[in-house]
C-alpha positions as CSV (number, residue, x, y, z in Angstrom):
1,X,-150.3,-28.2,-135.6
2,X,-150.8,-31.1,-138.6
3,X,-150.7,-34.7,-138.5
4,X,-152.5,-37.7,-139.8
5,X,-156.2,-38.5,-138.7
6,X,-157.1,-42.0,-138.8
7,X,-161.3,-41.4,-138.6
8,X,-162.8,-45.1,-137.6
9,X,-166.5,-44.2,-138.7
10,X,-166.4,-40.7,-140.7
11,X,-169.8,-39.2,-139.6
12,X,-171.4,-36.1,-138.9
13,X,-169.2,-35.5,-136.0
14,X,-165.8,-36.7,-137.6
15,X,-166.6,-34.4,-140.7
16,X,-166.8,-31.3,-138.5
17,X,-163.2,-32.3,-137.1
18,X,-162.0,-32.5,-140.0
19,X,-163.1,-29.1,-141.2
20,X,-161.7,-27.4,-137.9
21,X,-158.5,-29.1,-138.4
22,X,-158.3,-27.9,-142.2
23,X,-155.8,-28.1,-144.9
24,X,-152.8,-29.1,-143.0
25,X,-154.2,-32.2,-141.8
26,X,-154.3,-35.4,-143.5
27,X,-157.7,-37.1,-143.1
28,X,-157.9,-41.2,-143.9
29,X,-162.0,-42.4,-143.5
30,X,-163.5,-45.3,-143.1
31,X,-167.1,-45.6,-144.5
32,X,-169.2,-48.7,-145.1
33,X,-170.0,-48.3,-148.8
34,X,-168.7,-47.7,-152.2
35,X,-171.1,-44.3,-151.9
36,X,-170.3,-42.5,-149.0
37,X,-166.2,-43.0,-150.6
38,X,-167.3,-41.1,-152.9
39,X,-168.9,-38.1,-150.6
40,X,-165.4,-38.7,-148.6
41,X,-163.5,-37.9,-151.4
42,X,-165.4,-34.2,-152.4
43,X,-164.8,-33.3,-148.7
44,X,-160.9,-34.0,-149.1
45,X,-160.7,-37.0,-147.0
46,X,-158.8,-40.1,-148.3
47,X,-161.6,-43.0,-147.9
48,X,-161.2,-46.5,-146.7
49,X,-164.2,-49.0,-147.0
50,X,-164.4,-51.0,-143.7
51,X,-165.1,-53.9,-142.8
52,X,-164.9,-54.4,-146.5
53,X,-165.2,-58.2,-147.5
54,X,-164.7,-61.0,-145.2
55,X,-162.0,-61.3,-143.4
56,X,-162.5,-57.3,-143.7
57,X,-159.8,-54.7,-145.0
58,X,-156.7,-54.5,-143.4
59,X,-156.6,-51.3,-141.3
60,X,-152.4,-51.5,-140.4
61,X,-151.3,-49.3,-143.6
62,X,-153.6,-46.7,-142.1
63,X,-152.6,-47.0,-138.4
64,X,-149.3,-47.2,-139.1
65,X,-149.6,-43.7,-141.2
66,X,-152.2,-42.0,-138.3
67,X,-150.5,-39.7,-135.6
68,X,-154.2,-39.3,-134.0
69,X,-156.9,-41.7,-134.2
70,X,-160.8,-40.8,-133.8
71,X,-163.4,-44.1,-133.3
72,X,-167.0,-43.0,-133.2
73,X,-168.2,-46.5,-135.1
74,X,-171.0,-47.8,-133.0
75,X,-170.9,-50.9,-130.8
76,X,-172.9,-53.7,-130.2
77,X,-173.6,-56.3,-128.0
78,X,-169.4,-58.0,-128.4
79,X,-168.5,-54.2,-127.6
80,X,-166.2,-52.4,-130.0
81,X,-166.0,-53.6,-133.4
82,X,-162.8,-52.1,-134.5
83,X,-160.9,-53.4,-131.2
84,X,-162.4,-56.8,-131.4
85,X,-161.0,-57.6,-135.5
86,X,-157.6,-55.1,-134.8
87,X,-157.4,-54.6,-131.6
88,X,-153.3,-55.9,-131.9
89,X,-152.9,-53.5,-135.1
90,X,-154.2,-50.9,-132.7
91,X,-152.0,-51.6,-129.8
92,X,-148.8,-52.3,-132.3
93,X,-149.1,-48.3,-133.3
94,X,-150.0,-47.1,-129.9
95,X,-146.4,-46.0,-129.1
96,X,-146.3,-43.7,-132.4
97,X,-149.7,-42.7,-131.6
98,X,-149.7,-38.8,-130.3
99,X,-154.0,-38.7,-129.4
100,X,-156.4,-41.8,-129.6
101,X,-160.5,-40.3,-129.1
102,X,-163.3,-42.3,-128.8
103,X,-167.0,-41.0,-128.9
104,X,-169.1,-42.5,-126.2
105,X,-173.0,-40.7,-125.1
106,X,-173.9,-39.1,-122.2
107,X,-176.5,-42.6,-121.8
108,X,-173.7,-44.4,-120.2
109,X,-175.2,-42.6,-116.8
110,X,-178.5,-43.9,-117.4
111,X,-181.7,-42.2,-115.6
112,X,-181.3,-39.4,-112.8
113,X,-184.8,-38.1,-112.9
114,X,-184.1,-34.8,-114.0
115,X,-180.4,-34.2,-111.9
116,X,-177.1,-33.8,-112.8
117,X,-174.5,-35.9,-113.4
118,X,-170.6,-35.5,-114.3
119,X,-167.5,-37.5,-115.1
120,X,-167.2,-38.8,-111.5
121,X,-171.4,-39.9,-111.7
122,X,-171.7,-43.7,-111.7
123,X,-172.4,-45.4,-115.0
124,X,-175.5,-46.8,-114.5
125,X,-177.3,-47.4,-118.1
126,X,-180.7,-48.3,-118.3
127,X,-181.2,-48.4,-122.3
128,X,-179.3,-50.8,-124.7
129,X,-177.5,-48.3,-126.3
130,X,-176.3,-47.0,-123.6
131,X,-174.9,-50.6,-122.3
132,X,-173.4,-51.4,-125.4
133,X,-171.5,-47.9,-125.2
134,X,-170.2,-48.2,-121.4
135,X,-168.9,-51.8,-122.6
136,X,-167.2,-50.3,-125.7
137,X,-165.9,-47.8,-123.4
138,X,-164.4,-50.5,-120.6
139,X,-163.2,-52.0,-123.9
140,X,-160.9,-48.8,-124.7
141,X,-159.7,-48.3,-121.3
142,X,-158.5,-51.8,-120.9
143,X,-156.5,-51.9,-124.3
144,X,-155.5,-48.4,-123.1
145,X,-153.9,-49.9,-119.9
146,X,-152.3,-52.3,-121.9
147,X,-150.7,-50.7,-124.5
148,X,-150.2,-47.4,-123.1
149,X,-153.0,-46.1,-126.2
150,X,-153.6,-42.2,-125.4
151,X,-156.7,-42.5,-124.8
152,X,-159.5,-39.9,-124.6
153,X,-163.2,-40.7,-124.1
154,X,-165.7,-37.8,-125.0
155,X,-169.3,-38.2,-123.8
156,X,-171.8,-36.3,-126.4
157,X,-175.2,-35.2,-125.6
158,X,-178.2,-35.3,-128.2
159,X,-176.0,-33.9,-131.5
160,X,-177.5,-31.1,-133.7
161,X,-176.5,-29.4,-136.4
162,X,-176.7,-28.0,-140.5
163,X,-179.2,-31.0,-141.5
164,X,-180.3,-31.7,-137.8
165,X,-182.1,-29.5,-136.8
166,X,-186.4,-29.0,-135.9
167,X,-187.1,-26.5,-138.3
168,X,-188.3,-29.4,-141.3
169,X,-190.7,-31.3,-138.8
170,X,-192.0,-27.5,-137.9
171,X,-192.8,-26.1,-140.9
172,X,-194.2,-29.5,-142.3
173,X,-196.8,-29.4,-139.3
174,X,-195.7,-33.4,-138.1
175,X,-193.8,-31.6,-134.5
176,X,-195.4,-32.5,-131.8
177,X,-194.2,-31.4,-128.8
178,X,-194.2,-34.4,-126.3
179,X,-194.4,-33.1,-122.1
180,X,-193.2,-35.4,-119.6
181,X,-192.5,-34.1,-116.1
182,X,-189.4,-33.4,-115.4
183,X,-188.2,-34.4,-118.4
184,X,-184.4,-33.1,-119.4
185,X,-182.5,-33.6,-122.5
186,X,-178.8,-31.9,-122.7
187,X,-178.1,-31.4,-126.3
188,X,-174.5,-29.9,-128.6
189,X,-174.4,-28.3,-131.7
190,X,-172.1,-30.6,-133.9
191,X,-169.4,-27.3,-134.3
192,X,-169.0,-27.5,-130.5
193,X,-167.9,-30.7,-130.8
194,X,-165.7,-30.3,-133.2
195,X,-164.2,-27.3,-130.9
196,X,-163.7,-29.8,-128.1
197,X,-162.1,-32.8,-130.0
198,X,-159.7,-30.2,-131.6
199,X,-159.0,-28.4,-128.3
200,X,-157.9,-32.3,-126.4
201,X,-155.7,-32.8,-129.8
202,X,-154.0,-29.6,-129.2
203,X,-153.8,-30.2,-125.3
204,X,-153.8,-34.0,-124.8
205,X,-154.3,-35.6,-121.5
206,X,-154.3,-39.5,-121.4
207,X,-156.6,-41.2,-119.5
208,X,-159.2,-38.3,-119.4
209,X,-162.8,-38.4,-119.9
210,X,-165.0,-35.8,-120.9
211,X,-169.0,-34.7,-121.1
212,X,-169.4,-32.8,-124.0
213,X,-172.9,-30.8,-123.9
214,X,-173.9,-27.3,-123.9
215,X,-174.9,-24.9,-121.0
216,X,-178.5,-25.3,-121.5
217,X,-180.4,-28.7,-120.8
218,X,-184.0,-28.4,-121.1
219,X,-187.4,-30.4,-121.6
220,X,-187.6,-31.3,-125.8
221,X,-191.0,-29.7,-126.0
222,X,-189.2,-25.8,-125.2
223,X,-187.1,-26.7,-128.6
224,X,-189.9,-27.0,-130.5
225,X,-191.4,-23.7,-129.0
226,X,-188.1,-21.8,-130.1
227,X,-188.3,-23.7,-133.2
228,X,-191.8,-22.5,-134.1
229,X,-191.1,-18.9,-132.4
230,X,-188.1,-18.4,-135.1
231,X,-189.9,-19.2,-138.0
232,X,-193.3,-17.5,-137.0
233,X,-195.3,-20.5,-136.9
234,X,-197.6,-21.5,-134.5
235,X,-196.5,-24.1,-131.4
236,X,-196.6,-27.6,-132.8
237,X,-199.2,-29.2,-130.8
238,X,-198.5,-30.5,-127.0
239,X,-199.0,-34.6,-126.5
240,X,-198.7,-35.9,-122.7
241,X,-195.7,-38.9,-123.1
242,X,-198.2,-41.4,-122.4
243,X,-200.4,-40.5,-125.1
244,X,-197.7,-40.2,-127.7
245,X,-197.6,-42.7,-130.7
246,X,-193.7,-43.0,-130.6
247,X,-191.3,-45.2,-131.8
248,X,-189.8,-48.0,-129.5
249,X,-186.6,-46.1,-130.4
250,X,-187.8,-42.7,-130.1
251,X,-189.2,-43.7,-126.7
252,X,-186.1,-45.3,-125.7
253,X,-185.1,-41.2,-125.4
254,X,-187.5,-40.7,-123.0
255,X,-186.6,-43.5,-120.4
256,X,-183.8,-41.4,-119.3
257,X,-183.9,-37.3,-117.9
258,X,-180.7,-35.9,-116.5
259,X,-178.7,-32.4,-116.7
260,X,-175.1,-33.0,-117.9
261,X,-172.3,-30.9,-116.6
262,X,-169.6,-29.5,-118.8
263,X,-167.4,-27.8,-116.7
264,X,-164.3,-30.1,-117.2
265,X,-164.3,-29.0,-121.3
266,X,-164.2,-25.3,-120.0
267,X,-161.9,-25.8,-117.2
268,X,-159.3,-28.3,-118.4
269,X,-159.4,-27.9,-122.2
270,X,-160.4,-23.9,-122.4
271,X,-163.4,-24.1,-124.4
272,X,-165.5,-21.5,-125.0
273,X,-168.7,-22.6,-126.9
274,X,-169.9,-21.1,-129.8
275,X,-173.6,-22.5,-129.0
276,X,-173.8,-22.3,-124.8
277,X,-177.9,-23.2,-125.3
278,X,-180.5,-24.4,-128.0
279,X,-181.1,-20.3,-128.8
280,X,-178.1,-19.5,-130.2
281,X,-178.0,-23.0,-132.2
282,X,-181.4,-22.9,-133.7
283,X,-180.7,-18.9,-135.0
284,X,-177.6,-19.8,-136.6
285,X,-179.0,-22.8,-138.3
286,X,-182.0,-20.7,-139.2
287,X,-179.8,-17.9,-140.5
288,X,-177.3,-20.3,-142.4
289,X,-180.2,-21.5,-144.1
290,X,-180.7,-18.3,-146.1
């Protein structure tokens, strides 16, 4: 399968799509600098600098070229930034459009003390980020409905990855492995993702929504253990929550705890992930490394 990949946002996420999809793809960026164009252009995408100058560059050329269309550009309080400057552009090339994804978290279901949530779990955020995505999300379905977009909405856990990993904060002795009660974080390995975007382009379902975690949710402080296990270091140092000196975004983490199901991705989509838990992550980021 080929096409053309319209990327709103080329990240970390986006970049790993783009690799899975490989050389018979067509890749078009956007990126907010002159910079990151650059980096865009050694990886083999085609870059586009948006918003550009005021009134901000004119994303049609590049709709009207895309067959599927990724946004993972983050929201704020208006919602969606792409849909609110081209949200008719958008809906103009919805009917040439084959697969429209948009990246969402898993904080749209806000705090659940430690239980588990799926697609069919209310969306009850609790952080700012998490509002600001479930209002960015209404704000897809809604152009969806109206323009008959093909619309898929995937919900990512805590992303990690080559350059994203615990092992730096470990061997530099600033870990410190913060305990809460009941505390769960579910977490994917940025390849996994990857899987799952290219799995929905190759089997699209309009309309669907789906959590994208691994099999393994589990307190933050038992990453750092493995972490420290792997390289033979010693356990970073445990701090109780309340005692932690943390960042008000940093804590922000910590005002949630749930355990994200992923059984749609395996049932409806046929993944099989390469990284079911944290383990089998951290070793092959620890092995890649040599």
């Amino acid at each position: 399968m080929t096409g053309t990949l319209l990327s709103l946002g080329h990240g970390y996420s986006a970049s790993a799509l783009a690799r899975r999809l490989g050389p018979g793809w067509r890749i078009i960026g956007t990126t907010r600098s002159a910079e990151k164009a650059a980096r865009l252009v050694r990886e083999g995408v085609e870059p586009l600098i948006w918003p550009g100058a005021d009134p901000g560059t004119d994303l049609g050329p590049a709709l009207a070229a895309a067959t599927h269309v990724l946004a993972s550009i983050s929201p704020d309080a208006a919602g969606d930034p792409v849909l609110a400057r081209h949200g008719k552009a958008i809906a103009a090339a919805a009917p040439h459009l084959e697969w429209v994804g948009y990246l969402s978290t898993t904080g749209v279901y806000g705090d659940h003390r430690g239980g588990w949530v799926d697609e069919a779990t209310p969306l009850l955020p609790t952080t700012t980020r998490g509002r600001q995505r479930l209002l960015a999300e209404e704000q897809w379905q809604a152009h969806a409905a109206r323009s008959g977009l093909p619309l898929h909405i995937f919900r990512l856990a805590g992303i990690y990855g080559p350059g994203r990993g615990p092992f730096e904060k470990v061997r530099n002795g600033t870990a410190r492995r913060i305990v809460r009660e009941n505390q769960y974080f579910s977490r994917i390995h940025v390849d996994d993702i990857a899987a799952v975007l290219a799995a929905s382009i190759a089997r699209p379902d309009p309309g669907a929504v789906y959590n994208v975690a691994d099999d393994d949710p589990s307190p933050p402080e038992d990453v750092l253990a493995e972490a420290a296990r792997l390289l033979g270091l010693p356990l970073p140092p445990e701090v109780p929550f309340e005692e932690a000196e943390l960042t008000p975004l940093a804590r922000s983490f910590y005002a949630e705890s749930k355990r994200v199901r992923n059984h749609r991705i395996k049932r409806e989509l046929g993944v099989r992930l390469a990284y079911p838990d944290y383990r089998t992550g951290l070793r092959r980021l620890l092995a890649d490394e040599s």
